[in-house]
C-alpha positions in Angstrom: 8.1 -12.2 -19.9 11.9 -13.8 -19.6 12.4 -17.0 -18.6 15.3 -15.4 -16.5 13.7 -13.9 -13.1 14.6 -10.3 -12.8 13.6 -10.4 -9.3 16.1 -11.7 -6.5 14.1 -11.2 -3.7 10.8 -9.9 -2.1 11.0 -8.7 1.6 8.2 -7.1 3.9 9.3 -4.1 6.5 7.3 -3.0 9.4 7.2 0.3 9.8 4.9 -0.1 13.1 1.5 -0.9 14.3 -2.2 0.6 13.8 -5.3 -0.3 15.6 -8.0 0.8 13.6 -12.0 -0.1 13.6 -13.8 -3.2 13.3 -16.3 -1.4 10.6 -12.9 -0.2 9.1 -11.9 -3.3 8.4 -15.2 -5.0 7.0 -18.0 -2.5 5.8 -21.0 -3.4 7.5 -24.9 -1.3 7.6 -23.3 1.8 9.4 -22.2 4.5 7.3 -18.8 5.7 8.0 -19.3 9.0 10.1 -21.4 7.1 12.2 -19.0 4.4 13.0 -16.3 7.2 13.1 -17.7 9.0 16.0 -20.0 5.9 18.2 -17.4 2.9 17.8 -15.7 1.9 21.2 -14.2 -1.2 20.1 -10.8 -1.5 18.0 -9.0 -4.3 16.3 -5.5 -5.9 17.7 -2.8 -4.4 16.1 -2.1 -4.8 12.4 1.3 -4.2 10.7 1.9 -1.2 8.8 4.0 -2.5 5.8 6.1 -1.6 3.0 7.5 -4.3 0.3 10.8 -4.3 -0.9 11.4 -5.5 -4.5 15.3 -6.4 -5.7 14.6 -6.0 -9.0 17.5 -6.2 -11.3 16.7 -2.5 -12.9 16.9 -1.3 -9.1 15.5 -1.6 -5.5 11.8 -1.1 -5.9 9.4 0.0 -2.9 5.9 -0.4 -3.0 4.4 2.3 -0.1 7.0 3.7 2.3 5.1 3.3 5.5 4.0 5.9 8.5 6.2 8.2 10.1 7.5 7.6 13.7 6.9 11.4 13.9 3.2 11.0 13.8 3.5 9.6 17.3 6.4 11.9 18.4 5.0 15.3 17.6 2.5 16.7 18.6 2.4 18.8 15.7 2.3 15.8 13.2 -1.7 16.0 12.7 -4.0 18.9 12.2 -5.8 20.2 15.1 -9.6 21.0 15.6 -12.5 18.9 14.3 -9.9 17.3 11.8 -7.5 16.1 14.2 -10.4 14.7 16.3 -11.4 12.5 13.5 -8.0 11.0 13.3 -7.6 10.0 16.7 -11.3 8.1 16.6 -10.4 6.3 13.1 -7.1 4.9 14.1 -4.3 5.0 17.1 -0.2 4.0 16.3 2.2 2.6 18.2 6.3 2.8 15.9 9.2 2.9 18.0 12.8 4.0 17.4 14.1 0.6 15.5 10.2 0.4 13.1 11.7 3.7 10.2 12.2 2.8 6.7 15.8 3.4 6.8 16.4 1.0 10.0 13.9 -1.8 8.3 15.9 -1.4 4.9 19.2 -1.4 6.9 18.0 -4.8 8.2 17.8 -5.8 4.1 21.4 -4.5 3.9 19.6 -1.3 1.9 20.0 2.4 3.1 17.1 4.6 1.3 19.3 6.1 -1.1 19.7 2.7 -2.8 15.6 2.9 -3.5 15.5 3.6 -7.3 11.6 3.4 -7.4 9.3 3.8 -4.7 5.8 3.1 -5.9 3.0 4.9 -3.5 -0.5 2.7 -3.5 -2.1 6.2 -2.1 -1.6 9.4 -0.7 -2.7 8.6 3.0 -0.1 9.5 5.3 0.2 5.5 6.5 1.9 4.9 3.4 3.9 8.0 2.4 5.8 8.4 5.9 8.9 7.2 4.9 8.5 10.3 1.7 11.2 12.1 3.7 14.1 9.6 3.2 12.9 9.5 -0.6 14.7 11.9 -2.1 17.3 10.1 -4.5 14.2 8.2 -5.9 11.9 8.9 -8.2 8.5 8.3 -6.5 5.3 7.2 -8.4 1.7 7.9 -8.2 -1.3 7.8 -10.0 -2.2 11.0 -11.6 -6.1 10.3 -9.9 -4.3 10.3 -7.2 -2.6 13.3 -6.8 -5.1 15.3 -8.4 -7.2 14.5 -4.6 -4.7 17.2 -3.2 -6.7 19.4 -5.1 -9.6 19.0 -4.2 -11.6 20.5 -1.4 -10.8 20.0 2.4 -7.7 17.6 1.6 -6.8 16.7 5.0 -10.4 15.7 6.0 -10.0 13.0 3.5 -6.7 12.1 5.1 -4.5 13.9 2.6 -1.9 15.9 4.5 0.1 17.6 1.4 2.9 19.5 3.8 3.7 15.8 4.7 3.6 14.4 0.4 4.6 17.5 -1.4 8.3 17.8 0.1 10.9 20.1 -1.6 13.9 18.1 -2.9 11.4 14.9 -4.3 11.0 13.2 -8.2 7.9 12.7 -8.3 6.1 10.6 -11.5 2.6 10.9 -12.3 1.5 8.3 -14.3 -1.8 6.9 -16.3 -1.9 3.7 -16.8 -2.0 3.0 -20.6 -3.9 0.3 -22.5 -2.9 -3.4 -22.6 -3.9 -6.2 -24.3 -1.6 -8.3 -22.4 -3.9 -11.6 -21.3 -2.5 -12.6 -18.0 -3.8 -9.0 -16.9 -7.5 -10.0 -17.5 -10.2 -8.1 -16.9 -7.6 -5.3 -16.2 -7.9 -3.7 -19.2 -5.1 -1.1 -18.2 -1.9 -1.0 -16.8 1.7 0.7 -16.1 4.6 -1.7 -16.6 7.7 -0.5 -14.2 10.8 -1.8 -15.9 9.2 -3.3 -19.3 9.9 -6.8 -18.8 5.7 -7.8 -17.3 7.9 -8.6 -14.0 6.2 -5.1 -12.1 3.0 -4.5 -13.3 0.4 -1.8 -11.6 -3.1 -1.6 -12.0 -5.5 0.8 -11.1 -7.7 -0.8 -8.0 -9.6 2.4 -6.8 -12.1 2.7 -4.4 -10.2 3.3 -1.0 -8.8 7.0 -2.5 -10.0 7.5 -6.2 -6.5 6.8 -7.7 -5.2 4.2 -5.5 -3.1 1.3 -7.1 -1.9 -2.3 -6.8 1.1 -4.1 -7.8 1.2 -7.7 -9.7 4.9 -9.3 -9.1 4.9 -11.9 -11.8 8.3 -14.4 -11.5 8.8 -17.9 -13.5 7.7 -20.6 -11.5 6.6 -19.0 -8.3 3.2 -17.7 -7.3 2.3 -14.5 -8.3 2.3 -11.6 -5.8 -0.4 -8.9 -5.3 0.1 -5.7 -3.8 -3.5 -4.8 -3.1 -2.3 -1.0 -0.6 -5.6 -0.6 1.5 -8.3 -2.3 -1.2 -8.5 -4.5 1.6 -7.0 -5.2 5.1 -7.5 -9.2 4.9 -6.7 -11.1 2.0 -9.6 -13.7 3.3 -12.3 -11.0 3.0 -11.2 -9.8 -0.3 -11.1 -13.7 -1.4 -14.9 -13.3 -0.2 -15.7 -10.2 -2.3 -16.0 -8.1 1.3 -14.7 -4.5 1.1 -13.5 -2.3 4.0 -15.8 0.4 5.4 -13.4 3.5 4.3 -14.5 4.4 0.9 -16.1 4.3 -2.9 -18.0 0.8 -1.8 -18.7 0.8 -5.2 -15.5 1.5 -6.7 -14.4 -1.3 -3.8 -16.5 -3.9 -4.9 -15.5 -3.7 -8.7 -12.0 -3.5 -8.0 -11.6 -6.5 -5.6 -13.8 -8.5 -8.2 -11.5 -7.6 -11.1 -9.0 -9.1 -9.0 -10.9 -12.2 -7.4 -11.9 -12.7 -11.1 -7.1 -12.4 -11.9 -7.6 -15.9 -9.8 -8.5 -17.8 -13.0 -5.6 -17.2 -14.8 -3.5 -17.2 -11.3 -5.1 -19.3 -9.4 -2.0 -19.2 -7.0 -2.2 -15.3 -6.4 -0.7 -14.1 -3.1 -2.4 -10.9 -1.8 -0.7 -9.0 0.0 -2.1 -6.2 2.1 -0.5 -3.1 3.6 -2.3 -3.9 7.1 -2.6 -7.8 7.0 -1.3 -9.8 9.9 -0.8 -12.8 7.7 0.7 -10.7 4.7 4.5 -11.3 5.8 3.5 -15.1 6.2 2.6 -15.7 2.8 4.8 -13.6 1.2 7.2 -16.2 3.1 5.7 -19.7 2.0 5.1 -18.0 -1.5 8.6 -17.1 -2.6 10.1 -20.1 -0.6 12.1 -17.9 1.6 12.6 -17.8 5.5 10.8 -14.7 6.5 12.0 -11.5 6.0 9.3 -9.5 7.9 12.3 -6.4 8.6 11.4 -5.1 12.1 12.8 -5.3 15.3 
């Protein structure tokens, strides 16, 4: 890796707030329907983040956020059975000044300056900004996109009229093999810009292609963007997993990273729906916080 940083700074946007369930947050006995559809309780609200990378090779984004439509138009979800299920696993509350462009305007960015925006997964909390995407080129996972395929998409929380917009780049990629040490036990990866500054590694579990992003800069903590492989960086430093998906695929993925800590012992996680996330993205990079929201 250079000794120079290719990275000028790492800043947090808000793109709103999601209330979601307790067993969503920390799997417990219940299985998931049942939770779904008997739970009365939800959590405080949680921030629904996107992180914005100045990266010398471009402005990087990893996850563009939800859509303020989703709580404008009543159109936004599906209707029936579907839509039901949406409204028990999760409630929003985004107002006019909590878009990506308004959050990136606050950086000094407008979304056509976004070269890259990396999405973690294809659930529609983290492709709503897709829309103001189109002079980017957009990467997924190819496990990822092939879920659009598959049967009964949007009961899985894949809504392809909001991902698969006319007009957008998008990169389907596989991560290749590396022999890289400071990526141990990941024995695959895709490097963004070449340099071992951007690094993404395949964490699934949550969706079957879903991805996380190491930030790796000379003498500052790493960073790990961890999506939706957990919604507390505490539980995942306890090996807990959320209640929404593969708990198996879960498990292995947050122990691959729990076992990064040994040659990191400093690693910041950073989750999409942490309350503490733009806090330690702060004290990490030695900034004053840059949590871009109204």
């Amino acid at each position: 890796m250079n000794v120079t940083d290719p990275i000028r700074r790492v800043s947090v946007v808000s793109t709103g707030q999601v209330q979601i369930r307790p067993d969503h947050v920390a799997s417990t006995w219940r299985p998931a329907i049942w939770w779904l559809l008997a739970s009365r309780r939800w959590t405080g609200p949680r921030p629904i983040n996107a992180y914005v990378i100045e990266h010398r090779d471009g402005l990087v984004l990893f996850d563009s956020g939800q859509d303020r439509a989703s709580v404008t138009d009543p159109g936004y979800f599906p209707g029936g059975m579907t839509g039901f299920l949406y409204g028990r696993l999760a409630r929003f509350e985004i107002s006019p000044q909590e878009t990506l462009s308004t959050g990136l305007d606050r950086l000094g960015y407008a979304a056509g300056d976004v070269k890259t925006a990396v999405i973690s997964h294809l659930h529609q909390d983290h492709i709503g900004g897709l829309a103001e995407l189109s002079h980017s080129g957009i990467i997924v996972s190819q496990a990822e996109w092939d879920t659009l395929s598959a049967p009964l998409p949007e009961m899985r929380g894949l809504m392809r009229r909001h991902i698969d917009l006319p007009g957008l780049r998008w990169h389907k990629i596989t991560a290749e093999p590396t022999d890289d040490p400071g990526l141990a036990p990941f024995r695959s990866c895709h490097d963004l810009f070449g340099d071992g500054s951007l690094v993404l590694l395949p964490t699934p579990g949550h969706t079957p292609g879903s991805m996380s992003l190491l930030v790796r800069r000379p003498g500052l903590p790493p960073l790990m963007m961890v999506g939706d492989l957990t919604y507390d960086a505490r539980l995942l430093e306890t090996g807990h997993v959320p209640g929404v998906g593969s708990r198996r695929r879960l498990r292995e993925a947050t122990a691959m990273i729990n076992t990064m800590r040994r040659h990191y012992p400093g690693l910041v996680i950073l989750p999409a729906h942490d309350p503490g996330a733009a806090r330690r993205l702060a004290q990490a990079t030695g900034q004053a916080p840059t949590l871009a929201t109204a």
